[in-house]
N, C-alpha and C positions, 0 to 999 in steps of 0.2 A: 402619868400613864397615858394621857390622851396624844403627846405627840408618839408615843409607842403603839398605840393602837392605829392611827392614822399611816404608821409609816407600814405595820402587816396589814390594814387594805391596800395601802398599794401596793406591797409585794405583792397579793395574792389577784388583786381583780387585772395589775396595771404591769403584768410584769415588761412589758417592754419600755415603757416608761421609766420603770425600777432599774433596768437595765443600762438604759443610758446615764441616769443620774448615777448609779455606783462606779460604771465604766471610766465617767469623764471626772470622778472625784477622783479615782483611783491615777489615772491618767495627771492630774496637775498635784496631787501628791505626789508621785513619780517625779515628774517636770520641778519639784519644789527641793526637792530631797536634790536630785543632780545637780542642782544650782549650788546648794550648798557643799555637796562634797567636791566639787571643781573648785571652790573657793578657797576649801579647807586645804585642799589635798593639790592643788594645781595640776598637775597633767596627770593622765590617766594612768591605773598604774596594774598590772595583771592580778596581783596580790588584792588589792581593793576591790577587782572585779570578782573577784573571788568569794570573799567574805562577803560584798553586797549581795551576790547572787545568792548564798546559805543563809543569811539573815532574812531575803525576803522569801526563800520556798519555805523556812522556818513559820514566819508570819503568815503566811498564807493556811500552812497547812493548823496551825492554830487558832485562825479565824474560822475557816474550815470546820473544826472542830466543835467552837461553841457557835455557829450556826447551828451545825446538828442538835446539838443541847439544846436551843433557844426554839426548835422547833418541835 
């Protein structure tokens, strides 16, 4: 529990701190995930952008979610 405890002070005292670090994890996950689906999938394809974009408002609005619970 103490790196759970450490990480809501710094939500709460540091948020702009809090901010960059979720931003720029969120950002090289992004950047990690395209690396691999160009690899998988070679050229871009409309359909793929498709389903990437409902899989990630899905995850989002699910993390979303148990945010609100975890608070």
């Amino acid at each position: 529990m103490k790196i759970y405890d450490s990480f809501q002070n710094l939500k709460e005292h540091h948020q702009v701190v809090f901010a960059v670090i979720i931003g720029a994890a969120i950002i090289i996950f992004w950047r990690g995930l395209w690396v691999i689906a160009d690899y998988l999938f070679g050229v871009e394809d409309l359909t793929l952008t498709i389903i990437s974009t409902i899989v990630a408002l899905v995850i989002l609005i699910i993390s979303g979610e148990l945010m609100d619970l975890l608070d």
